[in-house]
C-alpha positions in Angstrom: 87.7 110.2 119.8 88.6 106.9 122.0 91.8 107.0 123.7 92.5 104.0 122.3 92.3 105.5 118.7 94.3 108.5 120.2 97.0 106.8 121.0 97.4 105.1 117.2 97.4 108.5 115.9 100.0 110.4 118.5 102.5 107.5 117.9 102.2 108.3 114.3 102.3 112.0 115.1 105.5 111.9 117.4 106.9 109.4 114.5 106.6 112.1 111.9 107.8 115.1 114.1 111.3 113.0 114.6 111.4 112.7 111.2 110.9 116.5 110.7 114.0 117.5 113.3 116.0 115.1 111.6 115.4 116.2 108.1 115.7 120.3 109.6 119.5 119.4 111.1 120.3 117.7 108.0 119.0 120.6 105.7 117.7 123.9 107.5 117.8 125.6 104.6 114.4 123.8 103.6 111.1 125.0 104.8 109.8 122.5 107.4 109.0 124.5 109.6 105.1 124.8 108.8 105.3 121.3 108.5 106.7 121.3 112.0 104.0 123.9 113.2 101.1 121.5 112.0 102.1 118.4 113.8 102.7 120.7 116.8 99.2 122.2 116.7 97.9 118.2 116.5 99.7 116.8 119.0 98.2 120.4 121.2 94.4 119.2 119.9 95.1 115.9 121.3 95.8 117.8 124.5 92.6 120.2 124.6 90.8 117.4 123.2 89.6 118.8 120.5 91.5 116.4 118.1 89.7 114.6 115.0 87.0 117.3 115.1 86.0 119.3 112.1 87.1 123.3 113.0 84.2 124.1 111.0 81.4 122.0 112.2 82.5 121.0 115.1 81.4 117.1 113.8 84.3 114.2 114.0 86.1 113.8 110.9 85.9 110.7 109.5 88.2 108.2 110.8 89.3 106.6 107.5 90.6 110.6 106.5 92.4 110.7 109.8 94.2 107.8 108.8 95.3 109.0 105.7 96.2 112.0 107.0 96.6 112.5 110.8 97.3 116.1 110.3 93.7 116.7 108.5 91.3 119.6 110.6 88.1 119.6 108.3 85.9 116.8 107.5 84.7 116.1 104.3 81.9 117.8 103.9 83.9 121.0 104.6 86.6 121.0 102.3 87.2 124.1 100.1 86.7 122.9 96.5 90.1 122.9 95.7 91.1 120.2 98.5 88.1 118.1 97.5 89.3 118.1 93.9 92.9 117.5 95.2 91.2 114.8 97.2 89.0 113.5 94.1 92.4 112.8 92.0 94.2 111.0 94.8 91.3 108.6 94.9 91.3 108.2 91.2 95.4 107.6 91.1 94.7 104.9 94.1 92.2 103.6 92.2 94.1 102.8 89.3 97.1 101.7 91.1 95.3 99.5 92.7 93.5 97.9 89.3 97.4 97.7 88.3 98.6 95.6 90.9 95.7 92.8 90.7 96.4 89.7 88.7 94.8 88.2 85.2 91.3 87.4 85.9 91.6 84.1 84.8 94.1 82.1 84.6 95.0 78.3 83.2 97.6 76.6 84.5 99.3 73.4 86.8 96.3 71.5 86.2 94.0 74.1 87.3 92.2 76.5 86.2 91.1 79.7 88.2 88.9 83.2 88.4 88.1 86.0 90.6 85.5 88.5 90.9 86.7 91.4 92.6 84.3 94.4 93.8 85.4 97.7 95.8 82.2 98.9 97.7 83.7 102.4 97.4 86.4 103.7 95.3 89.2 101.9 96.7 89.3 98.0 98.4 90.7 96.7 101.4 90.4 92.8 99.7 93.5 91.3 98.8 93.6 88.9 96.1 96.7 87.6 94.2 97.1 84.7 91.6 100.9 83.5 91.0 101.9 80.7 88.9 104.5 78.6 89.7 106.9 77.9 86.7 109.9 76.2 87.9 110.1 72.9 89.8 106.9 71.4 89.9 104.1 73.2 87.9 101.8 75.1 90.7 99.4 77.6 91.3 99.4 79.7 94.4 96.7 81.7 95.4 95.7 84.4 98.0 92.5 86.2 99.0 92.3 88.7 102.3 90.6 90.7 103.9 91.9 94.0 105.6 90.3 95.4 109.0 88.7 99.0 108.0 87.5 100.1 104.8 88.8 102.9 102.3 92.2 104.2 101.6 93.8 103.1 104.7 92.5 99.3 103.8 93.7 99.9 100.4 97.3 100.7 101.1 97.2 97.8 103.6 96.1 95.6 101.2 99.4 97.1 98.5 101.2 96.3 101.3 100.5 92.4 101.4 100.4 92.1 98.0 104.0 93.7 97.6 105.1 91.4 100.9 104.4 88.1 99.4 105.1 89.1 96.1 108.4 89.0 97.6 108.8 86.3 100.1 107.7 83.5 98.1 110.0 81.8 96.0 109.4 78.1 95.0 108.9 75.4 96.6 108.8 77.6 99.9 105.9 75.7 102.7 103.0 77.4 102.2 102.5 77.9 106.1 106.6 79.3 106.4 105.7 81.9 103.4 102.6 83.1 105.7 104.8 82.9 109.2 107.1 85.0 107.5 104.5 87.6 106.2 103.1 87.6 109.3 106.0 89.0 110.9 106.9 91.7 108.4 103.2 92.8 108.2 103.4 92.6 112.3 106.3 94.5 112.7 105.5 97.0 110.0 101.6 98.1 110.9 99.6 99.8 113.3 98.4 97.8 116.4 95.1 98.6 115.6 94.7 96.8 112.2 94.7 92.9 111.2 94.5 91.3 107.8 92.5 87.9 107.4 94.2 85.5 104.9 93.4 82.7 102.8 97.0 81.2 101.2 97.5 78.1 99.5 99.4 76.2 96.5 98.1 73.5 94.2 100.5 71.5 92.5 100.4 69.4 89.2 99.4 66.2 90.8 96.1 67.8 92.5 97.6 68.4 96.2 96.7 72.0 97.3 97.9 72.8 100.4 95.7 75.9 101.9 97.0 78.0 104.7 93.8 79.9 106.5 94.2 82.8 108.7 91.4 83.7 110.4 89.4 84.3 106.8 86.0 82.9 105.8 86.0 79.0 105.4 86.4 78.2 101.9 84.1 75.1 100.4 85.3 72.2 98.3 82.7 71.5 96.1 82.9 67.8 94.7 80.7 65.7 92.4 78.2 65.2 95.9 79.5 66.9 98.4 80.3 70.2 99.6 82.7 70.6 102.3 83.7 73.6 104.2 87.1 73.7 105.4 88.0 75.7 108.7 90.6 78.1 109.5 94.1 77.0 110.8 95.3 80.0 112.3 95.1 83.6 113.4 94.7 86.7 111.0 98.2 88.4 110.4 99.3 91.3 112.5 98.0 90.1 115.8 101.3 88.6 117.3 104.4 88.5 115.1 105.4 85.0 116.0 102.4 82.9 115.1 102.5 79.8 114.3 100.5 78.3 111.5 99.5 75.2 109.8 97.9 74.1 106.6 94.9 72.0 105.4 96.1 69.1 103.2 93.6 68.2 100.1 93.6 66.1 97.1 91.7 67.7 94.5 90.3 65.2 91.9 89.2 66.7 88.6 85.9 68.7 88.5 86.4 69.6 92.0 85.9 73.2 92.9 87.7 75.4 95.8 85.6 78.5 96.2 87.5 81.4 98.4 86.0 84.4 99.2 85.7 87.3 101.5 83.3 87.8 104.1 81.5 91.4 101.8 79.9 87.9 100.4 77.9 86.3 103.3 77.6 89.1 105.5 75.7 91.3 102.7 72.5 91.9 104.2 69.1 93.1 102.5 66.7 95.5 102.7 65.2 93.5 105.8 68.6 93.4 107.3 69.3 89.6 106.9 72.7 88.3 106.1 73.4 86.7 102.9 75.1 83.7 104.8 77.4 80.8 104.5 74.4 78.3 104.1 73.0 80.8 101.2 75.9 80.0 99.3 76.7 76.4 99.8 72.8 76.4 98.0 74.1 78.7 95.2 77.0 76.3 94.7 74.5 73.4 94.4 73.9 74.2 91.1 77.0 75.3 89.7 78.5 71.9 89.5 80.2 71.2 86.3 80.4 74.8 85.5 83.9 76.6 84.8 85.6 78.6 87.2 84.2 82.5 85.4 80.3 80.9 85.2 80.6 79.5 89.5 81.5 83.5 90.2 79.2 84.7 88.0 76.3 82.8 89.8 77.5 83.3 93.3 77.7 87.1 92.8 74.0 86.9 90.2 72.6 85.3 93.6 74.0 87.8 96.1 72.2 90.5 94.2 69.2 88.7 94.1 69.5 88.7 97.8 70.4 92.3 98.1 66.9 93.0 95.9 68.6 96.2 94.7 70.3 97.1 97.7 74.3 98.4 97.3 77.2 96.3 98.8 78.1 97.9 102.1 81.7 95.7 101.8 84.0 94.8 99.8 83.7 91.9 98.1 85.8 89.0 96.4 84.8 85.3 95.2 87.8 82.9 93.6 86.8 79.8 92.2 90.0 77.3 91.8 88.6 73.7 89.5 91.0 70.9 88.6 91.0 70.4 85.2 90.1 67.2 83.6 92.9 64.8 82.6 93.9 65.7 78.7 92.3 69.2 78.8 95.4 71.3 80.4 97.3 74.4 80.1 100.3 76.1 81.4 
């Protein structure tokens, strides 16, 4: 295992075992001590360097398992069956917690009207992807979509973790690009060195402005009547430096036009022949889907990328949110 990667995990290790002492001062009557032992014996594999390798087959364990557990001895494949069962229903709670926390899939409100397709290539995703009206003040609409560095369970409880940050930050009428400064920090200050999130945050209002904060993520396209425009990003991805600064992309969104978000399991798919799916792939796709509603412009981005894939499974997670301005006379919320 890199040093680099070793150094993540032994600052997590040396974490816990503080923890531990503490907890044994405060009650020795409890039994911590084998708790105790174990981080002892992995902090003494990082040493002989035989940490992240399987005892059994002498193969790395998988990274993403190391993660969730830094402690862990045995890669998957050697398990005993009751730790792979133990293992199968902590995926399946994760799962549904998860599912819980992700918004309505369509929503219609502010003016706008709004849907999101959201795909896990394995059980659990590391794609953020939050819908939050705006009900006092001035109607509004914000909306999120990210994109965690890593894949699996560690991804996934990153992702919980941004959702339940701005869930909390925002209030109304907050600047789109203060609301992502501040989760920046807290996600900064709170997360391993070795992981990032890419971002995609902005807020339409009643009147059709939409201010969009990007951070690092894929450049969104505004699809209008005959043009489609791809907008670039404004900033870094969170968790790189805890005082980034940010700023935001000003539009005015006219009714029919489209904002189409998504996450980069989109165009950097790639086929049987190993091609990428690509950005100019889907500014075709969205050639036709003027006019359409929000659920039909998913539905044909995500009919296309399969069509790409010719039968070939997702290697990424993937997300696609199409935001439309509603036509004058035909609103909700």
């Amino acid at each position: 295992m890199a040093e680099a990667d070793n150094s993540v995990f032994r600052s997590q290790l040396v974490e816990r075992r503080h923890r531990l002492e503490s907890a044994m001062q405060s009650s020795p009557e409890t039994n911590l001590g084998r708790l105790l032992a174990e981080v002892d014996a992995a902090l003494a594999r990082m040493e002989d360097g035989t940490y992240g390798i399987c005892k059994t087959c002498q193969e790395p364990v998988e990274a993403e398992r190391l993660m969730a557990n830094p402690l862990a001895c045995y890669c998957l494949a050697h398990l005993t069956g009751a730790e792979r069962d133990a293992l199968q229903r902590d995926l399946d709670l994760a799962m549904e917690i998860q599912s819980s926390l992700l918004p309505s899939r369509e929503i219609a409100t502010a003016g706008f009207e709004a849907y999101y397709h959201y795909q896990a290539a394995g059980p659990v995703s590391g794609d953020y992807c939050d819908l939050i009206p705006v009900r006092n003040g001035a109607p509004g609409l914000l909306f999120l979509a990210g994109d965690v560095s890593g894949k699996g369970v560690a991804a996934s409880l990153l992702m919980s973790n941004l959702h339940a940050i701005f869930r909390a930050l925002y209030s109304d009428g907050m600047p789109v690009r203060d609301l992502v400064a501040r989760a920046n920090h807290i996600f900064c200050e709170n997360t391993m060195s070795s992981f990032y999130a890419t971002l995609l945050c902005g807020l339409a209002s009643d009147s059709g402005h939409v201010d969009i904060c990007n951070a690092g993520h894929c450049p969104p396209v505004l699809v209008r009547e005959a043009e489609a425009i791809t907008l670039s990003a404004t900033g870094l991805p969170l968790g790189l430096f805890c005082d980034a600064e940010y700023s935001i992309c000003r539009l005015e969104m006219q009714p029919e036009d489209m904002l189409v978000i998504y996450t980069d399991g989109l165009t950097e798919a790639q086929n049987v022949d190993d091609q990428e799916y690509g950005h100019e792939r889907l500014i075709k796709a969205l050639d036709g889907c003027r006019g359409l509603a929000p659920k039909a412009v998913a539905a044909a981005c995500v009919a296309d990328l399969h069509g790409f894939l010719s039968g070939r499974s997702l290697a990424d997670d993937l997300t696609v949110m199409v935001l439309k301005r509603r036509v004058e006379g035909n609103r909700a919320g």
